[in-house]
C-alpha positions as CSV (number, residue, x, y, z in Angstrom):
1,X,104.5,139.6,235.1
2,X,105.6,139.9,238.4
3,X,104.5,136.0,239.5
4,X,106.1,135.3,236.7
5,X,109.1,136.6,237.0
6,X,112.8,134.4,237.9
7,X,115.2,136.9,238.5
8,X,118.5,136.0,240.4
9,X,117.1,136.9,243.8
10,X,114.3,134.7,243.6
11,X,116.4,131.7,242.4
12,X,118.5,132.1,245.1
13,X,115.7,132.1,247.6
14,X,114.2,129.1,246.1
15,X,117.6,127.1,246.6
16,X,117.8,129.1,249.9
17,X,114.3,127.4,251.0
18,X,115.4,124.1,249.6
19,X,118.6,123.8,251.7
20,X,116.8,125.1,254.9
21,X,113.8,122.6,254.3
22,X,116.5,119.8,253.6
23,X,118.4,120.7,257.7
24,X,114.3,120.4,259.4
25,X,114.4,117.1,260.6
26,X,111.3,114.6,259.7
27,X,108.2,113.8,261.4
28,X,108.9,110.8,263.9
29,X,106.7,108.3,262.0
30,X,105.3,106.7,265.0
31,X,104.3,107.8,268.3
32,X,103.3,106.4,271.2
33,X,99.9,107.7,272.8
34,X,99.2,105.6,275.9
35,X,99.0,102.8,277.6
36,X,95.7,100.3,277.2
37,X,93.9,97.7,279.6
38,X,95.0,94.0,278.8
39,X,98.6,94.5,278.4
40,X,98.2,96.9,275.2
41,X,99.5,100.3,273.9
42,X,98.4,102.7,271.2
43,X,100.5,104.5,268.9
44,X,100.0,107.2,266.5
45,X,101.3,106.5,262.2
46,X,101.7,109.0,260.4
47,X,101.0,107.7,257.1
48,X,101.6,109.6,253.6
49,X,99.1,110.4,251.6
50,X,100.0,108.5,248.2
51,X,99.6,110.7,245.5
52,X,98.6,114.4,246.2
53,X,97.7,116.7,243.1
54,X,98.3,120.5,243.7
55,X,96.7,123.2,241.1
56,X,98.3,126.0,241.1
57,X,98.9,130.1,239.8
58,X,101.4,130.6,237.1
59,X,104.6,131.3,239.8
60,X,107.4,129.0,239.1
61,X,108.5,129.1,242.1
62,X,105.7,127.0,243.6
63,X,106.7,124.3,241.5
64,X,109.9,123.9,243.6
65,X,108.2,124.5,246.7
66,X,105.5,121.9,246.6
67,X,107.6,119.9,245.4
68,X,109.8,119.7,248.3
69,X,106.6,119.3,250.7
70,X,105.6,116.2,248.8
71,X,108.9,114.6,248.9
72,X,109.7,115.7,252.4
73,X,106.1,114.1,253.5
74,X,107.0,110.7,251.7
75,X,104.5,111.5,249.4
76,X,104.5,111.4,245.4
77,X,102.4,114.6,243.5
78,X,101.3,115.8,240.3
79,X,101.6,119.0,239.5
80,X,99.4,121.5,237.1
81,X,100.3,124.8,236.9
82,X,99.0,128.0,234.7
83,X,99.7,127.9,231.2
84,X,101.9,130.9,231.0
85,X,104.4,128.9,233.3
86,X,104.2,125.9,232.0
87,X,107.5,126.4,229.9
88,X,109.7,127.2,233.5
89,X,107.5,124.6,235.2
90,X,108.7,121.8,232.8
91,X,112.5,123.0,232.9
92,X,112.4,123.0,236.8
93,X,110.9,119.5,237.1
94,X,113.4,118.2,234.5
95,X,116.5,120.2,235.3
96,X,116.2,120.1,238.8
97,X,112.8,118.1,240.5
98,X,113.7,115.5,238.6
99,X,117.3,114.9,238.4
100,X,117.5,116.0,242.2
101,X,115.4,112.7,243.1
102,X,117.6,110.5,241.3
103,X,120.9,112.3,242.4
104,X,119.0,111.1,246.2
105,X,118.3,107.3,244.9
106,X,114.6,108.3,244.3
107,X,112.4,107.3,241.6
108,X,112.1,110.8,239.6
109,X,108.8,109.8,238.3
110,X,107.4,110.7,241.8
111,X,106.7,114.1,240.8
112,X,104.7,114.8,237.6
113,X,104.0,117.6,235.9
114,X,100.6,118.1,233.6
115,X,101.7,120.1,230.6
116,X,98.8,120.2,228.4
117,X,97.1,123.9,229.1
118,X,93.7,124.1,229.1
119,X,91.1,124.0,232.3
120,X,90.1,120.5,231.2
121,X,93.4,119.3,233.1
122,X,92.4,120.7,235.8
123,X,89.4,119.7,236.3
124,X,90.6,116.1,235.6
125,X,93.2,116.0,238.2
126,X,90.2,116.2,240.7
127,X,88.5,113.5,239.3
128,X,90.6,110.8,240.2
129,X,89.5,109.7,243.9
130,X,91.3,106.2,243.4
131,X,94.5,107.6,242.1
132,X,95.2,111.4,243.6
133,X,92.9,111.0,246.9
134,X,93.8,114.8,248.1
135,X,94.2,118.0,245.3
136,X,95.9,121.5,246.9
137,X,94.1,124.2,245.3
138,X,95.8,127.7,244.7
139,X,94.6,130.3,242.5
140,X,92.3,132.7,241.9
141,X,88.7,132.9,244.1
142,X,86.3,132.1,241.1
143,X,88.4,129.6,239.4
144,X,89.9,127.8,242.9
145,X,86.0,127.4,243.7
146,X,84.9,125.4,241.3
147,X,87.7,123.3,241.1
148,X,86.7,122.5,245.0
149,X,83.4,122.2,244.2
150,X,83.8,119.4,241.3
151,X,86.6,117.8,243.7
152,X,83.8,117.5,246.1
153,X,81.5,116.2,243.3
154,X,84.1,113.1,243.3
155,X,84.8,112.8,246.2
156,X,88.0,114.1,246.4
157,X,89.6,116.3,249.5
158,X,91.0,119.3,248.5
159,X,92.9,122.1,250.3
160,X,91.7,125.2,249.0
161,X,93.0,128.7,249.2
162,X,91.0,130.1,246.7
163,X,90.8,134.2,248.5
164,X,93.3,136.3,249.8
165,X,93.7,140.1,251.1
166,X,95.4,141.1,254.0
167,X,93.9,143.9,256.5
168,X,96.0,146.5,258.5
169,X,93.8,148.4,261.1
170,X,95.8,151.7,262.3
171,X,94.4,152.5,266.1
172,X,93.8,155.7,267.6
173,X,97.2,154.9,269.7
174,X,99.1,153.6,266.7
175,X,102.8,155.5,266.3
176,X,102.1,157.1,263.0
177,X,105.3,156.6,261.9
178,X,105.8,152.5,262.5
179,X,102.0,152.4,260.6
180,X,103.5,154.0,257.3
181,X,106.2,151.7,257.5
182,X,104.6,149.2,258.3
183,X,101.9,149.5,255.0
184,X,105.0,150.1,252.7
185,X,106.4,146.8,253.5
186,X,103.3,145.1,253.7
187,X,102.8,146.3,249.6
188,X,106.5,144.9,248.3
189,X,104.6,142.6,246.2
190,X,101.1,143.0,244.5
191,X,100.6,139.6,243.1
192,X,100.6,137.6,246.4
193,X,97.7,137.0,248.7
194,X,98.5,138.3,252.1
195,X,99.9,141.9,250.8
196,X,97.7,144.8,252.5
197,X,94.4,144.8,250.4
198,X,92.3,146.3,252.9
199,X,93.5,149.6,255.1
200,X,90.9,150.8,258.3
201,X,92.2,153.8,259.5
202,X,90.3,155.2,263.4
203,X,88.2,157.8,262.5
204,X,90.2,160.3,264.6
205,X,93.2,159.7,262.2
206,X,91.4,159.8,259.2
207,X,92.2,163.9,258.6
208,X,95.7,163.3,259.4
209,X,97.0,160.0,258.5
210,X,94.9,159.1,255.2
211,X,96.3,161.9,253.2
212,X,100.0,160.7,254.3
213,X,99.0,156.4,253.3
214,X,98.0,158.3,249.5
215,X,101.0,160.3,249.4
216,X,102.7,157.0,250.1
217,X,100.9,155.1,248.0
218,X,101.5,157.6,244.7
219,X,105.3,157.3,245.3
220,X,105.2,153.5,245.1
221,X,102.8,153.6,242.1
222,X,99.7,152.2,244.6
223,X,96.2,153.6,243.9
224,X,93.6,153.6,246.6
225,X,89.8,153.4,247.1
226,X,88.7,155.7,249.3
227,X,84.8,156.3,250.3
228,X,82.3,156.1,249.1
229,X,83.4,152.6,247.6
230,X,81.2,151.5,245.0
231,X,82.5,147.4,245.4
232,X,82.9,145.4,248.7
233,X,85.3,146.3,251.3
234,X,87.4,143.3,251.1
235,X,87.2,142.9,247.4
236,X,90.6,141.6,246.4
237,X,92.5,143.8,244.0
238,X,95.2,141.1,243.0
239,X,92.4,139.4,241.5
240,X,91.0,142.3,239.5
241,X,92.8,142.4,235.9
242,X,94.0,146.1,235.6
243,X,93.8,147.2,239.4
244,X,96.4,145.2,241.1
245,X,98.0,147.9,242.3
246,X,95.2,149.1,244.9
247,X,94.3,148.9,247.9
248,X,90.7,150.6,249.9
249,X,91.1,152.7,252.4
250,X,87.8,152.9,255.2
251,X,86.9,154.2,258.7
252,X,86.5,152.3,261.5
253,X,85.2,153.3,265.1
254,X,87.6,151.4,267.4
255,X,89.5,148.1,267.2
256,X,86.2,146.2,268.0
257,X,84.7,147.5,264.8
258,X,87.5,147.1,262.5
259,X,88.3,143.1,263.8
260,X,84.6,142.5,263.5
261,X,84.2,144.3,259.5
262,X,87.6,142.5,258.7
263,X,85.8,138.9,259.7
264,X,82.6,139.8,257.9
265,X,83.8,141.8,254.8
266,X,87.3,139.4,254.0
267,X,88.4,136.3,253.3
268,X,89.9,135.8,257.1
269,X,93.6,135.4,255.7
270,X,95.3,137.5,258.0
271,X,94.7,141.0,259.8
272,X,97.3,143.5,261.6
273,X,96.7,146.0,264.5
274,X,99.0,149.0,265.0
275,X,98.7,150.4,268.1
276,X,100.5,150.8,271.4
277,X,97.4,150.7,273.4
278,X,97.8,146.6,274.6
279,X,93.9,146.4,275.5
280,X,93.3,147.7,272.4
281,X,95.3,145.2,270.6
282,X,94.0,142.8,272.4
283,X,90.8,143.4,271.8
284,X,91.2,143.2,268.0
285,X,93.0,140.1,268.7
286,X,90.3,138.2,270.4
287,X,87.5,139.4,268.0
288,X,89.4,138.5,264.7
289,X,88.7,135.1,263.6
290,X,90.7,134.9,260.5
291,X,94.0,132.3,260.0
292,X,96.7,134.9,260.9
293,X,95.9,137.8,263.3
294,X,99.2,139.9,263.9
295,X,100.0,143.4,266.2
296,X,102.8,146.0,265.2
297,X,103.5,143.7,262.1
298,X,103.1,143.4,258.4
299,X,100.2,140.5,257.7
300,X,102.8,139.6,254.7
301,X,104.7,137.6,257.5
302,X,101.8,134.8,256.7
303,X,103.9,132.6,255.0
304,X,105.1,128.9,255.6
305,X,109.0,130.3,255.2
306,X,108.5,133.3,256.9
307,X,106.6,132.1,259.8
308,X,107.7,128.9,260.8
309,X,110.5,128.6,258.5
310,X,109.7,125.8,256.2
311,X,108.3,126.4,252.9
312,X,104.3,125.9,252.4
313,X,102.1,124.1,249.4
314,X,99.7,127.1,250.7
315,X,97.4,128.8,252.8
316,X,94.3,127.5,253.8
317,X,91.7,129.5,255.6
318,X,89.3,126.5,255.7
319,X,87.0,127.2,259.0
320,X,86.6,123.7,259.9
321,X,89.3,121.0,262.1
322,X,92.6,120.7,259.6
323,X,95.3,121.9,258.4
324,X,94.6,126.2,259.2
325,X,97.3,128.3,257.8
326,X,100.6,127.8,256.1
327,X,100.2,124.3,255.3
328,X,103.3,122.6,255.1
329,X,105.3,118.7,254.7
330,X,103.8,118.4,258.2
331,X,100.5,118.2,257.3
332,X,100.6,116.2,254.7
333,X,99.9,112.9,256.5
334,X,97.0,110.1,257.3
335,X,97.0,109.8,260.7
336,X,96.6,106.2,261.9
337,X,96.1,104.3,265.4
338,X,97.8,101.5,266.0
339,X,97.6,99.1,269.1
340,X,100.1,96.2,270.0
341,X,101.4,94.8,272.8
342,X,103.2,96.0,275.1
343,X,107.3,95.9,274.0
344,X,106.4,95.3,270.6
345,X,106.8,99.4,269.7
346,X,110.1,99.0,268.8
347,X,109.6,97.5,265.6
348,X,107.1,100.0,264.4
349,X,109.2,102.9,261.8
350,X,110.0,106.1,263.3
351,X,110.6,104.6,267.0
């Protein structure tokens, strides 16, 4: 209900994002590397894609928002949303996607929109190579996984953000006040995938702080996991159907310990240190792997809006060379070398 939900706030974010993606200028087009032997130069395209396919949670919003990526990259999309969205989806592509691309002198066909429920659409919009080369994959672990793995099956790239859960780590030096704070505004929304999912408190807080995070957790209607757990640490309570609203609660030794259990036991979305001890911080810092890694701050700031102010088609924790993180209109390119001769740049686009 809550992904679900358009309530006047929201709207006026997503116009909000729209007119602040709209003032961030373009990707130069071309760019020149270097100079070459025999008179030559090389220059970098950036090329679009074509058509990009994005599958995606039942959140309306998103609809708007990869949307805007795929125009702002020069690229066309279809879209395929869950089915319990599908009735907003279709208003938004045909009140406002649409009607917004012609109102620009755009062909309004650039941006489809599946509407037939059912998961054999999904797993048909990765099994186009020729037609929808690259598929952005959003969604639940289970389902977001074997969507990838049939993509792969064709041959088609996908960027996958199939797990989420956010980790907090309260030091021995944190300032006890700035970490409640900090875990009640990193739990604003339960339906989203970098909200606090996993809490490891120093074990010399544990007696004093941990009764104060479930006090705090009660008032907001939050219910934790404490030990002994009887699932995985980093299981992902947005995912589980009738515990959304929990988070676990563990021990950990020192901020070496906690940045080493969040890489093993999570999905490496993002983790936050509280502490005021800076080698401490550091430490955790340097040992945590995962896409976002944040100190005195709520891991919910891993967002394309929030953290480099353009909206994002999603976040992908991928751990190979690629887009890593919020992935937005500026990574939605083919990359391309060109040589020519020297003084013939300026007729190349974007120069």
């Amino acid at each position: 209900m809550d992904r679900l939900a358009l309530s006047q706030e929201r709207i006026a974010a997503m116009s909000d994002q729209l007119l602040a993606l709209a003032e961030v200028p373009a990707e130069q087009a071309s760019v020149r590397i270097r100079d070459l032997p025999g008179g030559l130069e090389l220059h970098e395209r950036r090329r679009p894609v074509g058509v990009i396919g994005a599958n995606f949670e039942a959140r309306p919003n998103v609809v708007v928002d990869v949307a805007s990526q795929l125009i702002k990259s020069r690229n066309a999309g279809v879209l395929r949303t869950g089915s319990s969205a599908v009735g907003c989806a279709s208003v938004l592509v045909d009140k406002v996607v649409g009607p917004g691309l012609d109102d620009a002198g755009l062909d309004p066909r650039a941006i489809q929109l599946l509407r037939e429920p059912g998961r054999e659409t999904a797993f048909a919009l990765v099994g186009q190579p020729r037609l929808i080369p690259l598929v952005i994959l959003r969604g639940s672990g289970e389902s977001t996984r074997a969507l990838a793995h049939e993509a792969a099956l064709h041959g088609v790239r996908t960027l996958a953000h199939a797990d989420g859960g956010a980790v907090i780590y309260l030091d021995e030096s944190a300032d006890q006040l700035l970490a409640l704070e900090l875990v009640e505004r990193s739990l604003d929304r339960l339906g989203v995938c970098n909200r606090l999912n996993l809490l490891l408190v120093h074990d010399c807080l544990w007696e004093s702080l941990v009764p104060r995070v479930v006090e705090l957790a009660g008032k907001i209607g939050v219910a934790v996991s404490l030990p002994p757990h009887n699932h995985v640490l980093g299981h992902e309570w947005a995912l589980d159907s009738g515990s959304e609203a929990t988070i676990t609660i563990a021990p950990a030794n020192g901020a070496q310990q906690a940045a080493e259990l969040a890489n093993r036991e999570t999905s490496g979305l993002a983790a936050s240190i509280v502490a005021t001890d800076a080698d401490a911080a550091n430490q955790f810092l340097d040992t945590y792997a995962g896409t976002g890694a944040f100190w005195n701050s709520t891991p919910r700031l891993l967002d394309g809006f929030k953290l480099l102010a353009v909206p994002e088609t999603g976040i992908n924790i991928d751990v190979v060379p690629g887009p890593r993180g919020p992935v937005t209109f500026r990574d939605l390119y083919l990359r391309q070398y060109v040589v020519l001769p020297q003084g013939a740049s300026a007729d190349l686009p974007g120069n």
